[in-house]
VMD Tcl script that draws the C-alpha trace (Angstrom):
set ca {
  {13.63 9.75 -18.02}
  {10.83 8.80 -16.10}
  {10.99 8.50 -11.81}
  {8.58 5.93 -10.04}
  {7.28 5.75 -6.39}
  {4.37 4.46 -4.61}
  {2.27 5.91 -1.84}
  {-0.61 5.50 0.49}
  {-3.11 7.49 0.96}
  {-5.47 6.40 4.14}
  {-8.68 7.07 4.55}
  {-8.46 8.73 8.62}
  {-7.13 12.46 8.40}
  {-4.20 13.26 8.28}
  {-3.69 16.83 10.27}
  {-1.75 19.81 8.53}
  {-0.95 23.50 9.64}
  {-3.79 25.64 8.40}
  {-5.34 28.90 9.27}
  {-7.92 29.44 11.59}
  {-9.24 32.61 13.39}
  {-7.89 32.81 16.70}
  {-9.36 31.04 19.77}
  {-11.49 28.78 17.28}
  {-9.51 25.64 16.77}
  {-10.27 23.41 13.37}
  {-11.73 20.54 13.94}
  {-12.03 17.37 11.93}
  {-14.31 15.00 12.21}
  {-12.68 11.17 11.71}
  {-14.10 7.48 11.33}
  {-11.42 5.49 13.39}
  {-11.25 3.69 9.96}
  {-7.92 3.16 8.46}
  {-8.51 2.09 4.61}
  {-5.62 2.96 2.71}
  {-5.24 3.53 -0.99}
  {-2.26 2.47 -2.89}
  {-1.16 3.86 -5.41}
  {2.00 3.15 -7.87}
  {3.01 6.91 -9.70}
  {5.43 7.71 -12.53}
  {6.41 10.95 -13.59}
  {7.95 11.19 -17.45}
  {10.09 14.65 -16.63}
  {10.43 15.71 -19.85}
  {6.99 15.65 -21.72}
  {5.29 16.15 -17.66}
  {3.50 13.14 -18.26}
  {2.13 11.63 -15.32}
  {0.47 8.20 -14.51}
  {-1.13 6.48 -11.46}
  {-2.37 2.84 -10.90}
  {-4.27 2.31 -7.75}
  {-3.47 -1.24 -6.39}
  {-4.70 -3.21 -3.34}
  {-0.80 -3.75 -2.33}
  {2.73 -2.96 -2.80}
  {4.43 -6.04 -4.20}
  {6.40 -7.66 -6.88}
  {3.38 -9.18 -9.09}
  {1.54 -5.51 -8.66}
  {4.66 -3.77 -9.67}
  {5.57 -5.66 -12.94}
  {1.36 -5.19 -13.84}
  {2.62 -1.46 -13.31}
  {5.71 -1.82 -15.21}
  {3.72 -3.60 -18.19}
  {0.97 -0.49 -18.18}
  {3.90 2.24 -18.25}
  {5.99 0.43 -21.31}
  {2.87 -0.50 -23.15}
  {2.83 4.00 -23.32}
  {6.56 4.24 -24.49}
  {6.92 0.86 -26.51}
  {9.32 0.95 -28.74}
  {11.25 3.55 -26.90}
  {13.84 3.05 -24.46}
  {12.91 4.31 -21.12}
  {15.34 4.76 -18.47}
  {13.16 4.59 -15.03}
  {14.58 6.13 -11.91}
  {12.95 4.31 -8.75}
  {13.59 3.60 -5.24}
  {15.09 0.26 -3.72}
  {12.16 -1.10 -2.43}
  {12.50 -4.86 -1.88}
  {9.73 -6.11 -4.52}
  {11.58 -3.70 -7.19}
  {14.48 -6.33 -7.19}
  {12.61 -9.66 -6.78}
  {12.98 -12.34 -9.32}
  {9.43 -11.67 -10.74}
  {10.67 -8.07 -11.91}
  {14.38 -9.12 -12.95}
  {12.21 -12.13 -15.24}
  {9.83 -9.27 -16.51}
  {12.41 -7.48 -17.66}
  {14.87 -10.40 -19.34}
  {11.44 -11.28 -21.20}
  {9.65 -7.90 -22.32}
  {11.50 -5.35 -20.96}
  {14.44 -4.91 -23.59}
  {13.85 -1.27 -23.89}
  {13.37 -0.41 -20.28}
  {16.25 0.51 -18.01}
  {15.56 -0.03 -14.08}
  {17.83 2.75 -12.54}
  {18.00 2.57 -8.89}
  {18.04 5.00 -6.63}
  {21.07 5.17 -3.37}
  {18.71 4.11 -0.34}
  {17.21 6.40 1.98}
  {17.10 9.12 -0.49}
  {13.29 9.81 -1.51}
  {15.01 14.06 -2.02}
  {16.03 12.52 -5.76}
  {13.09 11.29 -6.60}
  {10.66 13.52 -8.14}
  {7.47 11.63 -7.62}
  {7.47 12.48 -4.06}
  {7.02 16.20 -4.85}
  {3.51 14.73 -6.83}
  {2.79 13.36 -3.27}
  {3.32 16.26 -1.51}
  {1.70 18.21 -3.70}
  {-1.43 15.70 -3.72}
  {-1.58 15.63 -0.12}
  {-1.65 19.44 0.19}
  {-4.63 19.57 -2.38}
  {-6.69 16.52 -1.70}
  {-6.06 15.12 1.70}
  {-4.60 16.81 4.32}
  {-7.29 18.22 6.82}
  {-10.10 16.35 4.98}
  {-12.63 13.95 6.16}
  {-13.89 10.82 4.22}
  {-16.71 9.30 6.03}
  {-15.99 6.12 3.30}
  {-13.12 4.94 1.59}
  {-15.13 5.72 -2.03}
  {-14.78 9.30 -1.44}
  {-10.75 9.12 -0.89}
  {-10.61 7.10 -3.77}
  {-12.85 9.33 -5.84}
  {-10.77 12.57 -4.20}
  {-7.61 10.81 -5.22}
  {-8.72 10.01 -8.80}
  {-9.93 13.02 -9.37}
  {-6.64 15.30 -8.05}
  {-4.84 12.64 -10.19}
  {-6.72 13.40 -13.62}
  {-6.14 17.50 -12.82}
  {-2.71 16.34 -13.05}
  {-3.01 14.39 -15.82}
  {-5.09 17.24 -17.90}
  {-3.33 20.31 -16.28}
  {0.43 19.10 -15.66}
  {1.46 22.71 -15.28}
  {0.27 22.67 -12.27}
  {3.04 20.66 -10.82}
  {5.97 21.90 -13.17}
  {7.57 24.02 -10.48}
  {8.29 21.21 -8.22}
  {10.08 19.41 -11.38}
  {12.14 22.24 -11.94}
  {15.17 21.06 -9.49}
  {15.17 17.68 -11.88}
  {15.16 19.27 -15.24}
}
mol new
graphics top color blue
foreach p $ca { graphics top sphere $p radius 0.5 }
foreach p [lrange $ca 0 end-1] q [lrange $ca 1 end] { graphics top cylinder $p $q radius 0.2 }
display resetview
């Protein structure tokens, strides 16, 4: 069983509770620039496997190049993939995807407004608690380099984020 969602990441800070000594407020510095990163995530529960595409946009064509990436891993198995109801995940460029090369691959929708049952938003959390929150990144290179890089710790070190799949399992 593997869950799916996508995120953005942008570039300006994005401010966090943190520690600081008292009377000295943190301060950080920010462009006024508001690249964002997007990025398509899928977490296999069971053998903590976890992959990322980066994408310049959320839609159906980018989603089904997603989709083609993740069953090219599990191919021939039958995947059952637990996602959200965003619009593009039901457009007719996914359904055809799917009628064509997706015999093994079961699209299992989500109820709406519910991102609590999907456990690629604790990956996000956890991402934005370790790479972005509080940070500055005078260009967008250095998110996407921070972003790559806290996604490859994941990828080489998935115990890291095994306690926030433990409600799932």
């Amino acid at each position: 069983m593997i869950f799916e969602d996508e995120a953005s990441f942008r570039q300006d800070p994005t401010l966090h509770q943190t520690w600081a000594r008292k009377g000295c407020q943190p301060l950080i510095p920010t462009t006024g620039q508001r690249h964002t990163q997007k990025i398509f995530g899928a977490i296999d529960l069971y053998d903590t496997r976890f992959f990322y595409h980066q994408d310049s946009v959320f839609n159906a064509q980018t989603y089904v190049h997603f989709l083609e990436r993740l069953a090219a891993s599990y191919e021939p198995r039958t995947v059952y993939l637990v996602h959200d109801n965003a619009a593009y995940h039901k457009a007719p460029e996914v359904r055809q995807w799917l009628h064509e090369r997706g015999h093994h691959f079961h699209l299992c929708p989500l109820p709406p407004y519910s991102p609590e049952f999907n456990a690629v938003e604790r990956i996000w959390h956890h991402v934005r608690l370790k790479a972005t929150h509080n940070r500055y990144f005078g260009t967008e290179q250095e998110l996407k380099e921070t972003l790559h890089s806290t996604f490859r710790s994941i990828q080489r070190s998935p115990e890291q984020i095994t306690g926030y799949l433990q409600p799932f399992l």
